[in-house]
N, C-alpha and C positions, 0 to 999 in steps of 0.2 A: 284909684284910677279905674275908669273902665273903658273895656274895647268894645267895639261892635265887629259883628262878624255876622257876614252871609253868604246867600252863593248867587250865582249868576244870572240866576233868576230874575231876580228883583228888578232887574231893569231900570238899575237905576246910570245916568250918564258918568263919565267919567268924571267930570267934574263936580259932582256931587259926592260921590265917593269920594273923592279925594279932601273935599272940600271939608268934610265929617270922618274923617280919618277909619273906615270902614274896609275891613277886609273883605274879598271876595274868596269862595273856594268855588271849582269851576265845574259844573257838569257837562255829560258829554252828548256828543251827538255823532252819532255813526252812520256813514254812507258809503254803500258798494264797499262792505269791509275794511273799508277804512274811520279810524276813531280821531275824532278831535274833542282836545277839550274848549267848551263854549266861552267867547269873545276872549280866549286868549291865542287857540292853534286856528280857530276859525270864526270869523266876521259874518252877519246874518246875510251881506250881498252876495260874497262867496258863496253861502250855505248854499243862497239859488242858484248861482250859474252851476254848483255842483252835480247839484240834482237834476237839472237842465242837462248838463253835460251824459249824467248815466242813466238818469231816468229811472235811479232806484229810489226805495219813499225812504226817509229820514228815520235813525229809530233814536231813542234819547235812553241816555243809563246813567242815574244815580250816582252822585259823590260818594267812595268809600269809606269806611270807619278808620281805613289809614290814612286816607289826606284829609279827612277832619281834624281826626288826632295830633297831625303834624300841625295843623295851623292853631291849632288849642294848644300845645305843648309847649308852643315857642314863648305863650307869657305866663307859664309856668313857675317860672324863676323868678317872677316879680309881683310885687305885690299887687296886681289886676284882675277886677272878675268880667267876666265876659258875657256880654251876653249876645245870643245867638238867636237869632229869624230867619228863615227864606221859606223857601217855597213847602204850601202845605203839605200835611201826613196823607193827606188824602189823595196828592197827586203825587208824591214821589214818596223812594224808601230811603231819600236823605238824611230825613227827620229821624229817622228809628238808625239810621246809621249815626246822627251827630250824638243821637244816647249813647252807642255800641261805646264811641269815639271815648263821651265823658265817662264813663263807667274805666277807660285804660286809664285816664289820667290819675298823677301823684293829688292831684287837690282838686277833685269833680267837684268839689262843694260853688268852688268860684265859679264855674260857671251856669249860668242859668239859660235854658234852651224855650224859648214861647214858639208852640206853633200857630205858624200867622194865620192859617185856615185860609188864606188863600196865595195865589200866582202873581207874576207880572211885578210891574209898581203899587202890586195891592200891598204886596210885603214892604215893598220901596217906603209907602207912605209908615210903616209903623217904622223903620228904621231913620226916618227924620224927623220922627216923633221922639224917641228916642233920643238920637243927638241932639234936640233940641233941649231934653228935660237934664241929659247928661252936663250939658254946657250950663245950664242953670246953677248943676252944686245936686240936685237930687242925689240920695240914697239908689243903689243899685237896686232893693228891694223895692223902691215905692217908685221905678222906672220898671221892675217885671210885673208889679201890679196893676199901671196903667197901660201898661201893653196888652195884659188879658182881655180888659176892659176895653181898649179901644180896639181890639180885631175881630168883636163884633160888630162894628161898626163902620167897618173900608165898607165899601162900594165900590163895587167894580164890575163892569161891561164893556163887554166888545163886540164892534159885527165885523163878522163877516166876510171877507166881499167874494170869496169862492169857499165851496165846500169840500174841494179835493183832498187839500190837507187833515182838514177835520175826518172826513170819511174814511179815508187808508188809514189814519193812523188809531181808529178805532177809541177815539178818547168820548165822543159821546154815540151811541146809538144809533138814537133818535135821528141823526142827520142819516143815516143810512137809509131810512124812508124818506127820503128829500130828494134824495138825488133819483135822477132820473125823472123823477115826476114832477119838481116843481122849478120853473123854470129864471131865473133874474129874484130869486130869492137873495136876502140877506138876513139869516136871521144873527139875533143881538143875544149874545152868550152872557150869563153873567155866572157868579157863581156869588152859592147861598148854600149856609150852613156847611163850606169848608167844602164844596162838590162844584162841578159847573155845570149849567143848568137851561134850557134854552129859555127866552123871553118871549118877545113879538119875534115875527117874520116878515116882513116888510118886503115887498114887491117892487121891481123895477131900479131905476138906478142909483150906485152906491150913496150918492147924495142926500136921496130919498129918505135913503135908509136911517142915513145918518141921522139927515133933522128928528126923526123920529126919537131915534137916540137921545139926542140935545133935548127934545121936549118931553121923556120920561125923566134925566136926569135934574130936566129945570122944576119938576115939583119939590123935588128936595131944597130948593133955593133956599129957604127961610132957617133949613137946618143944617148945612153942610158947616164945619169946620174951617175956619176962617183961614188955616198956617200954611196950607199946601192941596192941591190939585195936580194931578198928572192927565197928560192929555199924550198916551203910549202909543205907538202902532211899528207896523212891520211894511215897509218900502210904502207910505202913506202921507209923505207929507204937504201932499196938496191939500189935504184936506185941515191941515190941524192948525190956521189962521182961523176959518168956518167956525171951527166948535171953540175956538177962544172967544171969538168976538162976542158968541153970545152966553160962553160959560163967563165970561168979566162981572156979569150982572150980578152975581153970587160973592160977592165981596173978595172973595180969594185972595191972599195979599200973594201968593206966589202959585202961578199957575205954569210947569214946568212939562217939554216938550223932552221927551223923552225914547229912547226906539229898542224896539224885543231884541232882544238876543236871538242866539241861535234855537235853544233849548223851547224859545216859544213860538217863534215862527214857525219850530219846526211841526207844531201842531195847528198853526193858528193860517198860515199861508201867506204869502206876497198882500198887498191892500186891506187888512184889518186894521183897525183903529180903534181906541177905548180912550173911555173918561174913568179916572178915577179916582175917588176921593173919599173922605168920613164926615159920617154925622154926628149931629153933637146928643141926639135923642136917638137910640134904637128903635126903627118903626119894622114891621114886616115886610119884605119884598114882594114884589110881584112880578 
């Protein structure tokens, strides 16, 4: 038998979780001194009127090597190896914690940790990759090999649609020379080689921005992954009919509307939106 196991990150809906029998373990998000842990002590609508409310910025902290442990311990006793994804090594110290976790365990051997190298439903999508080859009958080993395999190949991007979040919480730089200066900017995050990265910047309104979006993500048409698409954001869902209608063209059999948690809005802000999905050929990003 094997479990899946992640954390909060992943964004992926509850019924998908549930649907794929997938643990979550929760990371946290702290504001004005008070801690919660993400979409189970706090909801990302909440998260805003919080912050609204005090007007301090969000800060986010790492699952521990003890609540790892506990959620690894518990099939322990049974003959199950586990395997574990979420959010990447490069963005969090979860990763180096869910090691700390397997190294307490009676039988570390069962469990297998891939880091997905990236955020969001970018992890989402390897863990219904996953379920899908686990529900086959696959070997646990030749589901962690296809997982190496396939997390270079998520794609995933997001714009934008304010850079206040991004800027206080000091997750890229670069936006720090944005602001102030550039004015109905949207720029389109993606992240490559396991880091996030800016793209285009697209000018004027979020819309705008978007199509742009939709028409860097429609050259990969010919190669995207037929099983699953996410189309994620954070209090955005006017817009996520827009980018279905013309992501459908890409055969997709399940193109799934999906919303951040707390842990990503709390960098990513109110009106971001992404596409994300894998290719079937590794090309270079741009």
């Amino acid at each position: 038998m094997i479990k899946l196991i992640t954390d909060s990150t992943c964004d992926l809906s509850e019924a998908l979780i549930e649907q794929h029998d997938i643990d979550v373990i929760p990371l946290y998000v702290n504001i004005d001194e008070q801690s919660f842990k993400d979409g189970e002590e706090l909801k990302t609508d909440a998260m805003y009127d919080l912050v609204e409310q005090t007007q301090a910025v969000p800060k986010t902290a790492a699952a521990s090597p003890g609540e790892i442990f506990k959620t690894f311990n518990q099939y322990m006793h049974d003959d199950i190896d586990i395997i574990y994804t979420g959010i990447g090594a490069k963005f969090s110290a979860t990763f180096q914690n869910a090691h700390i976790a397997k190294n307490m365990l009676d039988h570390p051997e069962r469990v297998h940790l891939i880091d997905s190298q990236n955020l969001s439903s970018g992890s989402g999508l390897l863990l219904l990759k996953a379920a899908k080859m686990r529900d086959e009958g696959k070997p646990v080993k030749d589901i962690v090999a296809s997982l190496e395999d396939i997390r270079t190949r998520v794609r995933t991007q997001f714009i934008i649609d304010t850079l206040e979040y991004l800027h206080k919480g000091g997750r890229l730089k670069s936006i720090s020379k944005m602001v102030g200066t550039m004015l109905k900017v949207h720029p389109i995050i993606k992240v490559i080689n396991g880091e996030m990265a800016i793209g285009k910047k697209p000018r004027g309104k979020m819309r705008k921005g978007i199509d742009v979006m939709i028409q860097d993500a429609l050259k990969d048409s010919d190669n995207i992954d037929e099983d699953f698409m996410m189309i994620t954001h954070s209090q955005a869902h006017s817009h996520v009919n827009h980018i279905r209608e013309h992501m459908e063209v890409t055969g997709v059999k399940n193109i799934y509307e999906t919303e951040a948690g707390c842990v990503i809005s709390s960098h990513c802000g109110a009106g971001t939106i992404g596409i994300l999905y894998i290719v079937k050929e590794d090309k270079k990003q741009t």
